[in-house]
MARDRENLUM-359189 format. One record per residue (C-alpha): residue in three letters; z, y, x; chain. Coordinates in pm, whole numbers, plus 50000, padded with zeros to 5 digits. Layout:
+------+-------+-------+-------+-------+
: rest :     Z :     Y :     X : kette :
+------+-------+-------+-------+-------+
:  Ala :     Z :     Y :     X :     A :
...
+------+-------+-------+-------+-------+
***
This chain:
+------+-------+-------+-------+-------+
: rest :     Z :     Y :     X : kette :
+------+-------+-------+-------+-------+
:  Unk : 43744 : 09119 : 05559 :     A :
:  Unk : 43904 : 09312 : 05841 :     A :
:  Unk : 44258 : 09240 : 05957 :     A :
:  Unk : 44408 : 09575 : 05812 :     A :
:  Unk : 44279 : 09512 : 05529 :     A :
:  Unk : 44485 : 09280 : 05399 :     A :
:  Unk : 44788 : 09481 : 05288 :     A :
:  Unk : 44581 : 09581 : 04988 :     A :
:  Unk : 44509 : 09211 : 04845 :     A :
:  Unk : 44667 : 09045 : 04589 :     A :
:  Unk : 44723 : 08763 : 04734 :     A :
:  Unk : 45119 : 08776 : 04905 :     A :
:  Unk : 45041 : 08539 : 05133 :     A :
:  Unk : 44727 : 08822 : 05302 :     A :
:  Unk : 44997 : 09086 : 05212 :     A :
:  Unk : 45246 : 08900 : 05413 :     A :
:  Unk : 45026 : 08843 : 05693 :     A :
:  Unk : 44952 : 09207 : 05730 :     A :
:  Unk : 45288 : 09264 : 05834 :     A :
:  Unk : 45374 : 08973 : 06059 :     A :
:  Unk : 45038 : 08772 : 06095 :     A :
:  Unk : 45013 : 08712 : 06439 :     A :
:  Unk : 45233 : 08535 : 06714 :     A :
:  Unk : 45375 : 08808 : 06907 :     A :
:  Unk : 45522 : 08977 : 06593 :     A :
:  Unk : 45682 : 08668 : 06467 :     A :
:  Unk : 45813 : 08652 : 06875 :     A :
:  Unk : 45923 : 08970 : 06833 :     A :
:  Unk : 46078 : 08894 : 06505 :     A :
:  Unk : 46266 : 08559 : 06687 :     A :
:  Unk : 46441 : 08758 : 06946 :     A :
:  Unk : 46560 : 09045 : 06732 :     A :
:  Unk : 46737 : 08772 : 06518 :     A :
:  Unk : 46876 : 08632 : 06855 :     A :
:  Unk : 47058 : 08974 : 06901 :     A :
:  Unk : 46803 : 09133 : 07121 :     A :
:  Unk : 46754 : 09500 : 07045 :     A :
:  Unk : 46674 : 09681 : 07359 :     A :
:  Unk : 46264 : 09760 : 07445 :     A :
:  Unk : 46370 : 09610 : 07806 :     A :
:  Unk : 46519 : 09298 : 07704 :     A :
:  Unk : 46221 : 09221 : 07437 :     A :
:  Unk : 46022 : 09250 : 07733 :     A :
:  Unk : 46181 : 09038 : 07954 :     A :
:  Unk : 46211 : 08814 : 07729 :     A :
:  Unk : 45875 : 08787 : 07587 :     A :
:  Unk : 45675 : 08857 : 07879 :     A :
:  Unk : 45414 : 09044 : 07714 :     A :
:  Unk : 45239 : 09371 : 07832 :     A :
:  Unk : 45461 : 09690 : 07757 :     A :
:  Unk : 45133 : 09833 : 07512 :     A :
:  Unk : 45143 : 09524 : 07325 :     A :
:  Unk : 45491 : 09500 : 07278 :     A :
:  Unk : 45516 : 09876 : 07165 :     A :
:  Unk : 45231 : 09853 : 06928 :     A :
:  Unk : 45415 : 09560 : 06745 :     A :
:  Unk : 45758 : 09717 : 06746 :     A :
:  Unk : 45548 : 10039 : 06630 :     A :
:  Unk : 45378 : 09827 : 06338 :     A :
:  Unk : 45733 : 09680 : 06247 :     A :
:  Unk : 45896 : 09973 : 06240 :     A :
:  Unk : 45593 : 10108 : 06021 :     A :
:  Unk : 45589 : 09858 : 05782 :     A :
:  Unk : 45998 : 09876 : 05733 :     A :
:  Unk : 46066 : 09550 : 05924 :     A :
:  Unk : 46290 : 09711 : 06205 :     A :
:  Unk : 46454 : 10046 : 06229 :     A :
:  Unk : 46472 : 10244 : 06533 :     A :
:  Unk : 46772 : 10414 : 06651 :     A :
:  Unk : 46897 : 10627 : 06930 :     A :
:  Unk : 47153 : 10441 : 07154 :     A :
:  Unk : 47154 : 10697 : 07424 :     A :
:  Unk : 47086 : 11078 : 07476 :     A :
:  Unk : 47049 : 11150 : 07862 :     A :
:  Unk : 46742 : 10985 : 07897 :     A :
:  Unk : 46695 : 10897 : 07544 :     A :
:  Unk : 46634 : 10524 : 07463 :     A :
:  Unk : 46650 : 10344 : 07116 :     A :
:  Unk : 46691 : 10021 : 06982 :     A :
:  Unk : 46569 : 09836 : 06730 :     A :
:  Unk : 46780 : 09702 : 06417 :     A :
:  Unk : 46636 : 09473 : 06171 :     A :
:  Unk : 46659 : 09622 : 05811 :     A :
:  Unk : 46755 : 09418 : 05505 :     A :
:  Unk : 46371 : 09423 : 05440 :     A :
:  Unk : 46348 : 09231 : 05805 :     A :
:  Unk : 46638 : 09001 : 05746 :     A :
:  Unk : 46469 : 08863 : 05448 :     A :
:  Unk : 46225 : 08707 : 05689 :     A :
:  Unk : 46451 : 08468 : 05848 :     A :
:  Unk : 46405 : 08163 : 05612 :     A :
:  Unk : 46009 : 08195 : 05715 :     A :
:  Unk : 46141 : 08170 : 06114 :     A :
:  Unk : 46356 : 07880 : 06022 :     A :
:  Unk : 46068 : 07694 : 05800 :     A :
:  Unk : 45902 : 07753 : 06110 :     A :
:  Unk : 46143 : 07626 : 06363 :     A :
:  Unk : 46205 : 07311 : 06167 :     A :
:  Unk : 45822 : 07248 : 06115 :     A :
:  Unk : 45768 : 07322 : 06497 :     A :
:  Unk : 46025 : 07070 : 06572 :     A :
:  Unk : 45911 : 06843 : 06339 :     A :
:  Unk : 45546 : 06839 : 06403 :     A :
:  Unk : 45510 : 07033 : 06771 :     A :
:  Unk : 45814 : 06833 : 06916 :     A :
:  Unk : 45838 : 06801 : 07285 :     A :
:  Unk : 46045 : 06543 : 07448 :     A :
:  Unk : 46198 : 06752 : 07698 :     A :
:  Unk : 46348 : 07024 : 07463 :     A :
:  Unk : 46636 : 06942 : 07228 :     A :
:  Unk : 46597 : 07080 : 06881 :     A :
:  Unk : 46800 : 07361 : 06708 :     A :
:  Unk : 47150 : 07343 : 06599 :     A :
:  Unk : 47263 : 07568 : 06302 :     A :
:  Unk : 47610 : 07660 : 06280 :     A :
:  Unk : 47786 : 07861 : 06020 :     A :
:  Unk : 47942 : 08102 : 06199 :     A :
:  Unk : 48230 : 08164 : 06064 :     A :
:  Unk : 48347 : 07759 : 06031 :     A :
:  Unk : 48145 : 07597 : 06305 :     A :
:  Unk : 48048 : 07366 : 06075 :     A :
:  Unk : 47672 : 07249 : 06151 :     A :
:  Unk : 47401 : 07350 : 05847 :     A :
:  Unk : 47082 : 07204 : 05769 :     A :
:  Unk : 46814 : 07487 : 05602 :     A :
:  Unk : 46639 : 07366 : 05331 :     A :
:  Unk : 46413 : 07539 : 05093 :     A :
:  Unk : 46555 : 07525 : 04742 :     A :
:  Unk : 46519 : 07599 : 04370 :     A :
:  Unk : 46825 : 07856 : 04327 :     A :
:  Unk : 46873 : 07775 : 03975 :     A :
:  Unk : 46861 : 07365 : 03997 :     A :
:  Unk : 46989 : 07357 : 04360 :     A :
:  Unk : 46700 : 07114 : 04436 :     A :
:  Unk : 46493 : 07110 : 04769 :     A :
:  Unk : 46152 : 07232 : 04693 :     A :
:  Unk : 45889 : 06987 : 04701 :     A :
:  Unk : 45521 : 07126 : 04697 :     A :
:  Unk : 45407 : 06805 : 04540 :     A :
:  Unk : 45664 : 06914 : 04258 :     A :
:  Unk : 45594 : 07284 : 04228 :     A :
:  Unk : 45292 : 07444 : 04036 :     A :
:  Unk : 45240 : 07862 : 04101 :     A :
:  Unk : 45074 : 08069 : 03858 :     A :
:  Unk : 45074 : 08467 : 03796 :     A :
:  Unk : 45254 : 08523 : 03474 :     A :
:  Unk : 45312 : 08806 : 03277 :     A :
:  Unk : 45680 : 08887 : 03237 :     A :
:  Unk : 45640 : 09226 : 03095 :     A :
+------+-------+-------+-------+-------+
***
């Protein structure tokens, strides 16, 4: 199967993977929810070439991930804004900073520290059931396609 092919399976995981399946999108992704929004500070920050950073802002922007926007006229320059469709990927960056951490740890880099921002107060992201409160546990936790219609 080819690699832009995978929007159209039914499998959400493929579908999924389409959108933000390789490592400089999911960079990409990691500095926009730092605050970066500007084409010049993505690159700096990423170090990437300025074709492959366009084609993946291009692709996010496609997809619905980011929005572009106009931030100046005279020359005209945009930004990038994250839409509620690319804010819903932050648990998958945080399941993926904690199992970095966890299981890629290096000795000379401290780990994350998540702070509410409006108390201060430090948080600890955890996948859970919404409607028991419990953490997910895939030894616990059977999927199936169901039909709710």
């Amino acid at each position: 199967m080819r690699w832009n092919e995978l929007q159209n399976e039914t499998c959400p995981v493929a579908r999924g993977l389409s959108v933000v399946g390789d490592r400089w999108t999911l960079l990409v992704l990691r500095d926009c929810f730092r605050g970066l929004r500007r084409f010049e500070e993505l690159h700096e920050s990423l170090g990437i070439t300025r074709h492959v950073l366009s084609d993946r802002l291009k692709g996010l922007e496609a997809a619905g991930v980011l929005e572009r926007r106009q931030y100046s006229d005279a020359p005209p320059r945009h930004e990038y804004r994250l839409t509620d469709k690319g804010r819903d990927l932050y648990p998958v960056l945080i399941a993926l900073i904690r199992w970095g951490e966890t299981h890629q740890p290096r000795a000379d880099v401290p780990d994350f520290t998540f702070r509410d921002r409006d108390t201060g107060a430090v948080i600890e992201p955890v996948l859970t059931d919404r409607r028991s409160g419990r953490e997910i546990d895939p030894r616990q936790v059977s999927a199936s396609r169901e039909d709710t219609g």
